[in-house]
N, C-alpha and C positions, 0 to 999 in steps of 0.2 A: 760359388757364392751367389751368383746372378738368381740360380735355381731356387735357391733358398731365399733370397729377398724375393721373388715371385710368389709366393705362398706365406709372406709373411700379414700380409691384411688379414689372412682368416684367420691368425690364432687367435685367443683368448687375450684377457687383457689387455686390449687395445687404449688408448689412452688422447681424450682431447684437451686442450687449453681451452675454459671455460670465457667465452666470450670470443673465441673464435683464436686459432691458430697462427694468423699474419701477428698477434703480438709477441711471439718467438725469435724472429726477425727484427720487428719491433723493439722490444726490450734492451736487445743489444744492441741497436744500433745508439738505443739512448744512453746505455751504461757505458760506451766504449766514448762516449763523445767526441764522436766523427761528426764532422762536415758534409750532409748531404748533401750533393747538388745534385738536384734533378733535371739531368741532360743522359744525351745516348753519346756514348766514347766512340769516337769515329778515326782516331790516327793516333798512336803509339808510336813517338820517333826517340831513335836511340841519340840523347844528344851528349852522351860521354866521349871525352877525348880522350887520346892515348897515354896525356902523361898523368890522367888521374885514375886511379886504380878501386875507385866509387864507381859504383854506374850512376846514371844518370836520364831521365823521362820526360818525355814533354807528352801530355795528352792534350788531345785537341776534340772537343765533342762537335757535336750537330749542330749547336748557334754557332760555332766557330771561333769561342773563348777557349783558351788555353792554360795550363798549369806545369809547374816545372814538381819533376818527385826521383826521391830518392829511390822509389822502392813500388811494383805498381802487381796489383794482385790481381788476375781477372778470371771474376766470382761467377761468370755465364757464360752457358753451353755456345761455342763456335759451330754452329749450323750449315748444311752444305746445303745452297740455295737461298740463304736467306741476305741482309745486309749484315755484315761483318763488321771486322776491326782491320784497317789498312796499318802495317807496319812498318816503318819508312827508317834507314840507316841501320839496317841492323844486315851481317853480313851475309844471314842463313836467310830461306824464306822459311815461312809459319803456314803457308797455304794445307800443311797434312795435318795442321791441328781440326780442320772442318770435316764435322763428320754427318753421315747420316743420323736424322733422330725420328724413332716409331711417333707419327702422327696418329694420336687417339683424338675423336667426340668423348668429350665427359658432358654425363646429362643428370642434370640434378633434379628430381623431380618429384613435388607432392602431390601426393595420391591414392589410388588405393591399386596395388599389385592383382592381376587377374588369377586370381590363384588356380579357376579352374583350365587356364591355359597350360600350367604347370603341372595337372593334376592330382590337383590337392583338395582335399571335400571344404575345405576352410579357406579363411587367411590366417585364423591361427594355427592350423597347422604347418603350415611354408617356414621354412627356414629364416634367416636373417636373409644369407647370399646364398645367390644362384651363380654355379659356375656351368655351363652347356656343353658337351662336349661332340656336340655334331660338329663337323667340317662346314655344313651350309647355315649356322648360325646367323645372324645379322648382329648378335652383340655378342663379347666377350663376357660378361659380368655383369651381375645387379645387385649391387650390397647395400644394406640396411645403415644408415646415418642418423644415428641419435644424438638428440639435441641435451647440450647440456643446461639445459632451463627446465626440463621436463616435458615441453611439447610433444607433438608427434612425430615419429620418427619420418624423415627422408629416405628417396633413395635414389642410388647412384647408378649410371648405366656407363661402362667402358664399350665403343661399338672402334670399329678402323676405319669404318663410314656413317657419313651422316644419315641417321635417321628417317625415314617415312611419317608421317602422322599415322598411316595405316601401321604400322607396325610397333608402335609405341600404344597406339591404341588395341593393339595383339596383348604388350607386355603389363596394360592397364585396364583397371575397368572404368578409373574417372582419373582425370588429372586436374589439381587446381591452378599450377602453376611449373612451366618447364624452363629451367636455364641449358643453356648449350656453353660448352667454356673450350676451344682448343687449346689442344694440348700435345707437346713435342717431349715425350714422357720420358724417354731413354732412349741413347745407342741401337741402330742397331747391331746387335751382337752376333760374330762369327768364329769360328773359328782359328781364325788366320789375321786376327788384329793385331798392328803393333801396338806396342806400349811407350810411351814417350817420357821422360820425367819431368817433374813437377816445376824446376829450375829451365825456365827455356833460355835463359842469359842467366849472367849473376844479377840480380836485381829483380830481373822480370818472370812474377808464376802463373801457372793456370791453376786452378782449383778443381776443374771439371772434368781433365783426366782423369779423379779417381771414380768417374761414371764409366768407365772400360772395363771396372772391375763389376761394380754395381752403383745403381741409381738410386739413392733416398733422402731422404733430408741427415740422415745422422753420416751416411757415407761425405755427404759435403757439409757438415762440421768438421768431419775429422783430416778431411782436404783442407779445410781453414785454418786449423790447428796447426798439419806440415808445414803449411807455407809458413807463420808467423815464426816458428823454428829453423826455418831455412830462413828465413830473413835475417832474423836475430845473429844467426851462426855466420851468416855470410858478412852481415855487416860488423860484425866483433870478430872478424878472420880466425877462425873456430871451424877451419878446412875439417879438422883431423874428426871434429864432430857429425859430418857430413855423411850421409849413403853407408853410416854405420852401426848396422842391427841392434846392437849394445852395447853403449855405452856406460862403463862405470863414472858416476862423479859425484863425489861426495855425497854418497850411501841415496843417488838417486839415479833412476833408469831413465834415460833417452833412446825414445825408439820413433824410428824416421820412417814411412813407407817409400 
């Protein structure tokens, strides 16, 4: 699967939200009408007791206000290196959720592609994307980003390291404008990964394990999806629905990763 999301940018029919893609996100956070608060979650403590058979959460962020919940979902990659989530009364540790994540430069940049670098007698003749397959490359990729207003098209540079002006000016013949944006894109992937489930308590999920399999936006909707299902099941004690492939129920399929 990872394979096959790797090569999924270059097929055809590729598809953006007009007016920029952050209102995907957007949207639903307004149709689901949730409560943002804008803070960074900093301690997850288990404050259920033994004679209630409910879990029970207390988050505490970075101003150091806190919230009591029944149910607590956590929608972002655990990082090894970075500031995390401290998890307090809970009887396992959570320290194997932090994983390595591939650090890419993503470089957005309007301009014009030196085409005679590439060896192209044009720029209309160069492709959309350049994929390089030398080992001494300095960038991964350069793909073509059209606007959906009609402008001129952008384009994008994946490098593992940050850029030169000398070499940027290798991959251009003029530049009007360059953004630099880091980026901790996915996992990275070996061989020999465990897999952990999505239920780390009853109550408490992660979403981002299903980036083990693969990384993209539709793989963490459909991790959003699990969890809201193991929620539901766990809190309507709907065990027998749980961790089971399929299930029949009233001429409808439940299916759990």
């Amino acid at each position: 699967m990872k394979g096959s999301v790797s090569v999924a940018g270059a097929s055809p029919g590729l598809w953006s939200v007009k007016g920029g893609n952050h209102q995907v996100p957007e949207g639903l956070l307004k149709r689901s009408k949730a409560n943002l608060i804008r803070d960074r979650v900093a301690k997850i403590y288990n404050t259920n007791n033994d004679s209630s058979s409910f879990p029970s959460f207390k988050l505490e962020t970075a101003s150091r206000s806190s919230t009591q919940y029944d149910a607590v979902v956590i929608a972002a990659p655990l990082i090894t290196g970075q500031e995390g989530i401290e998890f307090l009364g809970f009887t396992e540790s959570f320290d194997h959720l932090k994983r390595q994540y591939h650090h890419l430069k993503v470089y957005i940049v309007d301009g014009e592609r030196n085409y005679r670098h590439f060896g192209y007698a044009s720029a209309d003749s160069m492709p959309a994307d350049v994929f390089p397959i030398g080992e001494d490359e300095f960038y991964n990729q350069i793909s073509t980003v059209h606007s959906t207003t009609g402008s001129d098209p952008l384009y994008k540079i994946f490098a593992n390291k940050e850029l030169t002006d000398e070499q940027l000016n290798t991959l251009f013949m003029s530049r009007r404008d360059t953004r630099i944006v880091d980026w901790y894109a996915y996992p990275e992937y070996s061989t020999e990964m465990d897999y952990v489930k999505f239920a780390l308590v009853p109550g408490l999920y992660y979403i981002n394990l299903i980036e083990l399999a693969a990384s993209t936006m539709e793989m963490s909707a459909a991790g959003g999806n699990n969890a809201a299902l193991l929620i539901y099941n766990h809190w309507m004690e709907n065990d027998h629905l749980i961790d089971n492939m399929f299930v029949m129920e009233e001429k409808h399929i439940k299916i759990e990763l």
